[in-house]
C-alpha positions, 0 to 999 in steps of 0.5 A: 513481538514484531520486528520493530518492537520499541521503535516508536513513530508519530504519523501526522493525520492523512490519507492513503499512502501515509497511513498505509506505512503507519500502519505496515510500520504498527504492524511489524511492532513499532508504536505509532502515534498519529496525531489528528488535527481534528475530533472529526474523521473523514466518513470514509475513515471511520472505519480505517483497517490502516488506523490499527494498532496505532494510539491516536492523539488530537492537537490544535497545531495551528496553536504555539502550544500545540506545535510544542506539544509535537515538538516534544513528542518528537523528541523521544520518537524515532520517526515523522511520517508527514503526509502533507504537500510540500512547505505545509509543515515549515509554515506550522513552524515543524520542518526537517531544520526545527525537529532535527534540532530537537531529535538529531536521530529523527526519520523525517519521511514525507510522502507526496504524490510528486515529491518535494521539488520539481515543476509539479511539486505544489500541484494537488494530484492523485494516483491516478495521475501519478501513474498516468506520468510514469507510462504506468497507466498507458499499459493497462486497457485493452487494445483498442481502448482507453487505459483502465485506472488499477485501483488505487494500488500502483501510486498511492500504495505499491509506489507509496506507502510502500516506499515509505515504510522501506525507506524508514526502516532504511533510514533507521538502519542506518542511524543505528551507526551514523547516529543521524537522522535525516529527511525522507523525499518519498515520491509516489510518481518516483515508487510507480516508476519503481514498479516499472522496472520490468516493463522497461527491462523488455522494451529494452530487450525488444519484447514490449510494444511501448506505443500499444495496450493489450498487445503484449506478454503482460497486459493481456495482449498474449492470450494465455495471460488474460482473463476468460469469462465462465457459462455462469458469467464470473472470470477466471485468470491464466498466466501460463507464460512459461512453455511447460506452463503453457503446455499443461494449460492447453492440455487441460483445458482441451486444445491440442498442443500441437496447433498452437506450439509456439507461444511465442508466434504472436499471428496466431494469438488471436486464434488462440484466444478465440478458442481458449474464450470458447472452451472457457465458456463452457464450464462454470467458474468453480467447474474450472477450479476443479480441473485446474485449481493447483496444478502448473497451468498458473490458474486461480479465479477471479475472486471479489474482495468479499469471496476471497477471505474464504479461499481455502489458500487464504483460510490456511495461511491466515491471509485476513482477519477480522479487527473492529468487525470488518475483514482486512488483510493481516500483517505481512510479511511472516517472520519466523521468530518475530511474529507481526501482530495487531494489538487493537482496533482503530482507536477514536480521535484523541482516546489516547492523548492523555497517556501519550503525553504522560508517557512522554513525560509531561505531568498531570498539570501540564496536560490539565492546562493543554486540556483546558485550553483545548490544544489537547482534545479528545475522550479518553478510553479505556486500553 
């Protein structure tokens, strides 16, 4: 069992961020409910690696009853993940005063793109604009060129769900002793600042052009941290960064060390990269493998996410797996003793209702009425 084996958390129905710590959270053992307002998912839903592990329940909760329903749900979990903007939850009569009466031990996390105050509080927005705010986005492009949206890793996952999930299982920790709960603002325009850290470490000791993309050490302005086209059109990544990586680098991909010795002597990048991108082209992107695949120049290549499951590095540790017949990631981090674990596939809106209420102590009756009244919904399915 997980590290987070009986801590139970209700995930109200969202996209991205949330559910992404929902599902880190299920992961790692915690019991997670999410709570559908609708028996319709989303087409880009129906097949959800983030919807793992979790038992899922379909509420009417623009009905009394069914904000009732929640309330109670709540009263036995050890934690909210709301994924809606700021206030939608105070108007359906569930904010943080209302449920802590009900909980006071309750993790109410929120995570929105710019968090719960703030000029731009209420204001719809997406990763892309997030990033864009923190100087995240400024940094990514080529010189000469308009920045390059990084999926959608910075802001809704690294500097969101990511966020989210660490703050809840702080809040838990803490609650251990205090035997309080409290509210969790998680921003994911403050989690993409978070991830600047380092990039404003080196503006700050004068080793990062803020004004300028593709100029630097880490935005594929130095020549050895970049990628290189092959003879058979596929890409591979260097990041040779430190003077002994450096060197074997050069010496294994033909340069003489000698006439580039100063990594550092930024006049004669563009040189390097000029020769580095011919010899490059030379060989095949798995002709490059062999030559420098495991060895201290920090090479790997540039994989699809299709090719990439098959890696051997991947194969070995188990890095994917495959849950409702599609490939995903598999739980992370590993742990020596409580070893994380995916219980089941996505489950269909509402198959769990019946067994969520029941285990949180309503009776047949009480859930016949909720069936009949349609605040309950769903088919159930067979566990």
């Amino acid at each position: 069992m997980g590290p987070l084996n009986g801590i139970t958390v209700i995930e109200l129905g969202g996209i991205g961020p949330g559910p992404m710590a929902g599902m880190m959270l299920a992961d790692m053992g915690a019991e997670v409910v999410r709570v559908e307002r609708s028996l319709e998912l989303p087409r880009f839903q129906r097949k959800d690696a983030s919807f793992r592990g979790k038992k899922s329940i379909v509420l009417d909760l623009k009905r009394a009853a069914g904000v009732e329903v929640l309330l109670r749900l709540l009263a036995r979990a050890d934690a909210l993940i709301d994924p809606y903007r700021p206030g939608v939850l105070e108007r359906l009569g569930l904010g943080p005063d209302v449920c802590l009466a009900r909980n006071p031990r309750l993790i109410y996390g929120r995570i929105t793109g710019w968090g719960q105050h703030g000029p731009l509080a209420n204001s719809a927005g997406h990763d892309i604009n997030y990033i864009a705010l923190t100087g995240a986005l400024f940094g990514v492009g080529r010189a000469g060129e308009g920045p390059v949206p990084p999926l959608n890793l910075a802001g809704d996952m690294g500097g969101g769900g990511m966020l989210l999930a660490f703050g809840i299982v702080c809040a838990l920790l803490e609650a251990r002793s205090s035997g309080k709960g409290q509210v969790i603002d998680a921003a994911m325009v403050d989690g993409a600042a978070q991830l600047m850290w380092m990039i404003h470490s080196l503006h700050a000791a004068g080793m990062w052009d803020a004004e300028r993309r593709g100029a630097n050490l880490l935005d594929g302005g130095a020549p050895f941290y970049d990628t290189y086209e092959t003879a058979d059109g596929r890409h591979i990544a260097i990041g040779a960064l430190e003077p002994h990586f450096y060197g074997e680098l050069l010496t294994r991909i033909g340069i003489d060390r000698s006439r580039f010795e100063n990594p550092d002597d930024r006049s004669r990048w563009p040189e390097l990269r000029v020769e580095l991108a011919r010899l490059v082209k030379t060989r095949s992107r798995d002709e490059w493998c062999k030559v420098l695949e495991g060895t201290d120049a920090c090479f790997a290549p540039v994989l699809s996410i299709v090719e990439a499951p098959e890696h051997a590095h991947h194969r070995a540790r188990n890095t994917y797996t495959r849950v409702d017949g599609f490939t995903q990631p598999a739980p992370a981090p590993r742990f020596s003793r409580t070893a994380p674990e995916i219980r089941h596939g996505q489950r269909a809106p509402g198959a769990d209702g019946e067994d969520v209420l029941a285990n949180a102590g309503f009776t047949r009756e009480e859930i016949g009425k909720l069936r009949d009244a349609n605040v309950l919904q769903g088919v159930r399915e067979p566990t």
